[in-house]
N, C-alpha and C positions, 0 to 999 in steps of 0.2 A: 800234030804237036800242040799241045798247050801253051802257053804263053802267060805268064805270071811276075808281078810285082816282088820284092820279097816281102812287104809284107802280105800282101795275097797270099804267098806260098806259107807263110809262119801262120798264116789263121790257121788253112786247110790245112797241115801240116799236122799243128797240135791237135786236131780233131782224128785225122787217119791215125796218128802217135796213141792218143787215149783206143781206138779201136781193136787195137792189135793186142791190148792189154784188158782186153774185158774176160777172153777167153778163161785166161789167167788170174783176172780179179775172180770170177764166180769158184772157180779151184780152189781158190785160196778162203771164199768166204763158205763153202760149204764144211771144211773141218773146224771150225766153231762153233757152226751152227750146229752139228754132229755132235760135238762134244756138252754143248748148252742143252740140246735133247737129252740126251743120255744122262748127265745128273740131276733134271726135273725128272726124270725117269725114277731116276735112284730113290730119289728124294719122296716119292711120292709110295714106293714100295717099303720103304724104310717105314713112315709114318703108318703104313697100312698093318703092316706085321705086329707093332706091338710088339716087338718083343725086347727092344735096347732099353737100357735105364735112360733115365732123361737126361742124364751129365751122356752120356755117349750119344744117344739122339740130336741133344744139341751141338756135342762137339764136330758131327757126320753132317751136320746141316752147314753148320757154320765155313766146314771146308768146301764142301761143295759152294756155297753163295761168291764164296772169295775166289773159285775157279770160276766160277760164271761170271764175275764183274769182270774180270780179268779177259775173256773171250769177248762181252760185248763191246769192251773197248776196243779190241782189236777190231772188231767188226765196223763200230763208229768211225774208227780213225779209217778204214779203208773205203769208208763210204760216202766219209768228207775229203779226203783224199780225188778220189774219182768226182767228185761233184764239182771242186774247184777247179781240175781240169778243162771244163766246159766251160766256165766262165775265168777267168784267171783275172780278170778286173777287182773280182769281190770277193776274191785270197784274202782268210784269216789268218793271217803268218805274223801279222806285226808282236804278237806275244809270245812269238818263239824265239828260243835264240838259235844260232845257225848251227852247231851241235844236234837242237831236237830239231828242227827242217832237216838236216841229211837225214839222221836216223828214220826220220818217219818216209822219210823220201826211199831210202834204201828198203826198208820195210815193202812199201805199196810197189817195187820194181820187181818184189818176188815171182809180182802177176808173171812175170816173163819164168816160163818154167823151166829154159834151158838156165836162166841165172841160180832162182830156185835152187836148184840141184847136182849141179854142175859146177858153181864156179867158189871158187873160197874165198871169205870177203873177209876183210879187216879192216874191222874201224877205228880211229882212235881221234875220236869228238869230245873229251873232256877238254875242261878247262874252261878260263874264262873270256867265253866268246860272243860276239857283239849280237844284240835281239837283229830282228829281222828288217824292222821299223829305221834302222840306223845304216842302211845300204843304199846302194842306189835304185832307185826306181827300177821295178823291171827284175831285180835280183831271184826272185825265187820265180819266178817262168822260166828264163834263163839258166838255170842250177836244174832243172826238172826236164831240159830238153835236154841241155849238156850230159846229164846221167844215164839219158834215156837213150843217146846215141851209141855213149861207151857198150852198154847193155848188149846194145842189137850188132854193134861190133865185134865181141866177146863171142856171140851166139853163131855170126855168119863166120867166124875164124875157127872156131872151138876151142877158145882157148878157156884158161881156169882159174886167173889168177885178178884180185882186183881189192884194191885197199885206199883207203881213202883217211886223210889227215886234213884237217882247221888245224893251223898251227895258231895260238891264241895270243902268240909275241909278235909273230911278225905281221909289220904296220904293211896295210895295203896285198896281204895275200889271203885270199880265201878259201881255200885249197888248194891242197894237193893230191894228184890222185896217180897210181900206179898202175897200171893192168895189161894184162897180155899173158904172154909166157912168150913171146914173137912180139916184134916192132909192130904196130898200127900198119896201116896201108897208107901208102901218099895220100892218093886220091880222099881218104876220109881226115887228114890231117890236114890237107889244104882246105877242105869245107870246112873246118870246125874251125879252120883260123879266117874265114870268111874270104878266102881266092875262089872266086864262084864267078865263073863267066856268063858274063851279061851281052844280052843282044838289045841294044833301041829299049834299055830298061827292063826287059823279061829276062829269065834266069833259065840258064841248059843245065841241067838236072840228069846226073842217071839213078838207073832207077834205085843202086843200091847205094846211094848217098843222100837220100832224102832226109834220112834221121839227123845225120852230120850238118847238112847245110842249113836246116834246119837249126842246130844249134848255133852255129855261128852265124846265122844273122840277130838271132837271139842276143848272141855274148856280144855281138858290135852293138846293137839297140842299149844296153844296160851300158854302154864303158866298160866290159870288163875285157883283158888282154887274157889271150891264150898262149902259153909259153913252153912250147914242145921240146924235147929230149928223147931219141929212141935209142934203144939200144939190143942186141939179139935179145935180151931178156925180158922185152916189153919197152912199155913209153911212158914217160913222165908226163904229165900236164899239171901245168901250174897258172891257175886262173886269181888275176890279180885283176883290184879296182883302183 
Protein backbone atom coordinates (compact mmCIF):
# COMPACT_ATOMS: atom_id res chain seq x y z
CA UNK A 1 0.00 0.00 0.00
CA UNK A 2 0.94 3.34 -0.74
CA UNK A 3 0.73 6.01 1.61
CA UNK A 4 -0.19 9.61 0.50
CA UNK A 5 -0.79 13.31 1.63
CA UNK A 6 -3.83 14.73 -0.12
CA UNK A 7 -2.01 16.93 -1.58
CA UNK A 8 0.64 14.21 -2.75
CA UNK A 9 -2.36 12.40 -4.13
CA UNK A 10 -3.95 15.67 -6.04
CA UNK A 11 -0.45 16.27 -7.73
CA UNK A 12 -0.17 12.47 -8.83
CA UNK A 13 -3.77 12.35 -9.41
CA UNK A 14 -3.95 15.29 -11.89
CA UNK A 15 -1.18 13.87 -13.86
CA UNK A 16 -2.81 10.00 -14.02
CA UNK A 17 -6.38 12.14 -14.72
CA UNK A 18 -4.62 14.18 -17.78
CA UNK A 19 -3.27 10.25 -18.88
CA UNK A 20 -6.30 8.60 -19.25
CA UNK A 21 -7.39 11.40 -21.73
CA UNK A 22 -4.58 11.49 -24.15
CA UNK A 23 -5.92 8.37 -25.88
CA UNK A 24 -8.93 10.45 -26.52
CA UNK A 25 -7.24 13.94 -27.08
CA UNK A 26 -5.14 12.38 -30.11
CA UNK A 27 -8.94 10.90 -31.54
CA UNK A 28 -10.27 13.92 -31.19
CA UNK A 29 -7.22 16.00 -32.70
CA UNK A 30 -6.71 13.69 -35.78
CA UNK A 31 -10.47 14.75 -37.35
CA UNK A 32 -9.17 18.35 -37.88
CA UNK A 33 -6.29 17.71 -38.89
CA UNK A 34 -8.02 15.30 -41.51
CA UNK A 35 -10.25 17.89 -42.41
CA UNK A 36 -7.27 20.83 -42.58
CA UNK A 37 -5.67 18.12 -45.06
CA UNK A 38 -8.37 17.61 -47.21
CA UNK A 39 -9.19 21.37 -48.06
CA UNK A 40 -5.39 22.36 -48.66
CA UNK A 41 -6.00 19.34 -50.88
CA UNK A 42 -8.93 20.91 -52.53
CA UNK A 43 -7.53 24.11 -52.63
CA UNK A 44 -4.54 23.20 -54.37
CA UNK A 45 -6.58 21.13 -57.16
CA UNK A 46 -8.96 23.86 -57.68
CA UNK A 47 -6.06 26.47 -58.48
CA UNK A 48 -4.37 23.81 -60.59
CA UNK A 49 -7.41 23.03 -62.90
CA UNK A 50 -7.97 26.45 -64.17
CA UNK A 51 -11.05 26.08 -64.83
CA UNK A 52 -13.53 28.38 -62.18
CA UNK A 53 -13.98 32.18 -62.97
CA UNK A 54 -12.10 34.03 -60.49
CA UNK A 55 -15.36 35.41 -58.46
CA UNK A 56 -15.97 31.31 -57.88
CA UNK A 57 -12.21 30.52 -57.24
CA UNK A 58 -12.19 33.11 -54.78
CA UNK A 59 -15.44 32.50 -53.31
CA UNK A 60 -14.17 28.27 -53.02
CA UNK A 61 -11.02 29.50 -51.36
CA UNK A 62 -12.51 31.92 -49.19
CA UNK A 63 -14.87 28.95 -47.70
CA UNK A 64 -12.43 26.73 -47.39
CA UNK A 65 -9.81 29.31 -45.38
CA UNK A 66 -12.83 30.04 -42.82
CA UNK A 67 -13.35 26.08 -42.43
CA UNK A 68 -9.56 25.81 -41.71
CA UNK A 69 -9.39 28.74 -39.15
CA UNK A 70 -12.25 27.26 -37.50
CA UNK A 71 -10.34 23.58 -37.21
CA UNK A 72 -7.10 25.10 -36.01
CA UNK A 73 -8.78 26.73 -33.32
CA UNK A 74 -10.17 23.80 -32.16
CA UNK A 75 -6.84 22.10 -32.43
CA UNK A 76 -5.15 25.18 -30.35
CA UNK A 77 -7.70 25.19 -27.78
CA UNK A 78 -7.19 21.44 -27.12
CA UNK A 79 -3.61 21.69 -27.10
CA UNK A 80 -3.61 24.70 -24.60
CA UNK A 81 -6.15 22.85 -22.98
CA UNK A 82 -3.92 19.66 -22.41
CA UNK A 83 -0.67 21.76 -21.79
CA UNK A 84 -2.34 23.68 -18.76
CA UNK A 85 -2.98 20.46 -17.30
CA UNK A 86 0.66 19.64 -16.60
CA UNK A 87 1.29 22.79 -15.12
CA UNK A 88 -2.02 24.31 -13.55
CA UNK A 89 0.02 27.04 -11.72
CA UNK A 90 0.46 28.94 -15.27
CA UNK A 91 -3.46 28.53 -16.19
CA UNK A 92 -4.43 31.28 -18.69
CA UNK A 93 -8.07 31.43 -17.57
CA UNK A 94 -8.19 34.82 -15.88
CA UNK A 95 -9.70 36.36 -19.36
CA UNK A 96 -12.26 33.98 -19.43
CA UNK A 97 -15.36 34.06 -18.04
CA UNK A 98 -16.88 30.91 -16.38
CA UNK A 99 -19.36 30.30 -19.22
CA UNK A 100 -16.23 30.08 -21.91
CA UNK A 101 -14.07 27.84 -18.98
CA UNK A 102 -16.95 25.13 -18.79
CA UNK A 103 -17.65 25.20 -22.47
CA UNK A 104 -13.94 24.84 -23.39
CA UNK A 105 -13.78 22.46 -20.32
CA UNK A 106 -16.73 20.45 -21.73
CA UNK A 107 -15.14 20.53 -25.19
CA UNK A 108 -11.52 19.06 -24.12
CA UNK A 109 -13.66 16.05 -21.86
CA UNK A 110 -14.85 14.79 -25.32
CA UNK A 111 -11.22 13.12 -25.18
CA UNK A 112 -13.26 10.70 -22.95
CA UNK A 113 -14.92 8.75 -25.96
CA UNK A 114 -17.57 6.92 -23.82
CA UNK A 115 -18.77 10.94 -23.01
CA UNK A 116 -18.02 11.63 -26.66
CA UNK A 117 -20.75 9.50 -27.89
CA UNK A 118 -22.77 8.22 -25.46
CA UNK A 119 -23.92 10.69 -23.30
CA UNK A 120 -26.27 13.86 -24.15
CA UNK A 121 -25.05 17.10 -22.74
CA UNK A 122 -26.75 20.30 -22.12
CA UNK A 123 -25.42 23.25 -21.53
CA UNK A 124 -26.88 26.46 -20.64
CA UNK A 125 -23.74 29.03 -19.86
CA UNK A 126 -25.18 32.25 -21.23
CA UNK A 127 -25.62 35.12 -19.37
CA UNK A 128 -23.72 37.42 -17.37
CA UNK A 129 -21.20 35.46 -15.66
CA UNK A 130 -18.29 36.53 -13.45
CA UNK A 131 -14.41 36.18 -15.51
CA UNK A 132 -12.31 33.63 -13.99
CA UNK A 133 -9.85 36.25 -12.24
CA UNK A 134 -12.85 37.12 -9.77
CA UNK A 135 -13.14 33.39 -7.99
CA UNK A 136 -11.33 32.05 -5.66
CA UNK A 137 -7.88 30.88 -5.95
CA UNK A 138 -7.79 27.32 -7.14
CA UNK A 139 -11.28 27.69 -9.01
CA UNK A 140 -10.51 26.31 -12.31
CA UNK A 141 -8.21 23.09 -11.07
CA UNK A 142 -10.95 22.33 -9.05
CA UNK A 143 -14.08 22.78 -11.77
CA UNK A 144 -11.55 20.46 -14.23
CA UNK A 145 -11.26 17.72 -11.64
CA UNK A 146 -14.86 18.01 -10.37
CA UNK A 147 -15.98 17.48 -14.32
CA UNK A 148 -13.55 14.93 -14.83
CA UNK A 149 -14.77 12.75 -12.04
CA UNK A 150 -18.58 13.23 -13.03
CA UNK A 151 -17.13 11.87 -16.65
CA UNK A 152 -15.57 8.68 -15.48
CA UNK A 153 -18.72 8.18 -13.31
CA UNK A 154 -21.07 8.43 -16.19
CA UNK A 155 -18.64 5.92 -18.06
CA UNK A 156 -18.12 3.25 -15.22
CA UNK A 157 -22.35 3.40 -14.56
CA UNK A 158 -23.30 3.78 -18.38
CA UNK A 159 -25.30 6.18 -17.89
CA UNK A 160 -26.43 9.12 -20.53
CA UNK A 161 -27.58 11.96 -19.23
CA UNK A 162 -25.55 15.14 -18.05
CA UNK A 163 -26.24 19.02 -18.19
CA UNK A 164 -24.77 21.62 -16.68
CA UNK A 165 -26.10 25.32 -15.60
CA UNK A 166 -24.09 28.93 -14.24
CA UNK A 167 -27.03 30.41 -13.05
CA UNK A 168 -25.70 34.17 -13.38
CA UNK A 169 -28.27 35.55 -10.57
CA UNK A 170 -27.57 33.54 -7.97
CA UNK A 171 -24.93 35.13 -5.52
CA UNK A 172 -22.43 32.45 -4.38
CA UNK A 173 -23.47 29.54 -6.76
CA UNK A 174 -21.27 28.34 -9.49
CA UNK A 175 -22.95 25.49 -10.83
CA UNK A 176 -25.12 23.42 -11.22
CA UNK A 177 -24.90 20.19 -12.67
CA UNK A 178 -27.35 17.15 -13.23
CA UNK A 179 -26.28 13.64 -14.53
CA UNK A 180 -27.04 10.07 -14.38
CA UNK A 181 -30.30 8.60 -15.49
CA UNK A 182 -29.64 6.53 -11.71
CA UNK A 183 -28.48 8.28 -8.39
CA UNK A 184 -24.52 8.57 -8.20
CA UNK A 185 -22.95 5.83 -5.99
CA UNK A 186 -22.39 6.74 -2.06
CA UNK A 187 -18.96 5.86 -2.13
CA UNK A 188 -18.29 8.46 -5.06
CA UNK A 189 -20.60 11.12 -3.39
CA UNK A 190 -18.73 10.90 -0.08
CA UNK A 191 -15.36 11.49 -1.91
CA UNK A 192 -16.49 14.32 -3.85
CA UNK A 193 -17.83 15.94 -0.57
CA UNK A 194 -14.33 15.17 0.77
CA UNK A 195 -15.30 12.02 3.60
CA UNK A 196 -12.15 10.33 2.63
CA UNK A 197 -10.58 8.21 5.43
CA UNK A 198 -7.36 9.14 6.71
CA UNK A 199 -4.70 7.03 8.57
CA UNK A 200 -1.65 9.17 10.63
CA UNK A 201 -2.35 11.62 7.57
CA UNK A 202 -2.21 9.28 4.31
CA UNK A 203 -5.46 8.69 2.62
CA UNK A 204 -7.33 4.84 1.93
CA UNK A 205 -8.20 5.15 -1.50
CA UNK A 206 -10.09 2.55 -3.64
CA UNK A 207 -9.28 2.05 -6.67
CA UNK A 208 -12.46 3.34 -8.45
CA UNK A 209 -12.70 6.55 -6.55
CA UNK A 210 -9.51 8.14 -7.27
CA UNK A 211 -11.27 10.47 -9.82
CA UNK A 212 -13.92 11.67 -6.92
CA UNK A 213 -11.46 11.96 -4.11
CA UNK A 214 -9.57 13.66 -6.09
CA UNK A 215 -12.01 16.14 -6.75
CA UNK A 216 -12.99 16.80 -3.34
CA UNK A 217 -9.98 17.52 -1.94
CA UNK A 218 -9.61 19.85 -4.88
CA UNK A 219 -13.27 21.59 -4.04
CA UNK A 220 -12.07 21.80 -0.02
CA UNK A 221 -8.51 23.52 -1.26
CA UNK A 222 -10.67 26.20 -3.29
CA UNK A 223 -13.63 26.86 -0.41
CA UNK A 224 -15.95 25.57 -2.67
CA UNK A 225 -19.06 23.37 -0.89
CA UNK A 226 -20.55 20.60 -2.64
CA UNK A 227 -24.25 20.28 -2.18
CA UNK A 228 -25.88 16.73 -3.15
CA UNK A 229 -29.53 15.78 -4.14
CA UNK A 230 -30.06 12.07 -5.60
CA UNK A 231 -32.84 10.93 -6.80
CA UNK A 232 -33.90 7.55 -9.08
CA UNK A 233 -33.48 9.97 -11.80
CA UNK A 234 -29.84 11.04 -11.28
CA UNK A 235 -28.13 13.64 -8.76
CA UNK A 236 -27.90 17.12 -8.46
CA UNK A 237 -24.72 18.80 -7.44
CA UNK A 238 -24.56 22.17 -6.55
CA UNK A 239 -21.03 23.79 -6.10
CA UNK A 240 -21.06 26.97 -4.22
CA UNK A 241 -18.18 29.56 -2.99
Amino acid sequence: MIRLSRVDFADMQRLVSLGTLIHGLIHNLNGPLQNLGMDMDMIGLTLESGENRVEDLQKEIRTRLGRMEEEFTRITHLIRSAASRTSPEDEETGYMNLGDFLQGEIDFLKANLYFKHHVKTDLSLEGDLPSMRELPPGTATCLRGFLQAVVEELERRKMGVFSLKAPAAESGTLIRLFAGEAPFSAPFLLALKGEIEEEEGSLSVGADQLAATHAGILLGLAGIRPEVKSDPDGTLVTLRC
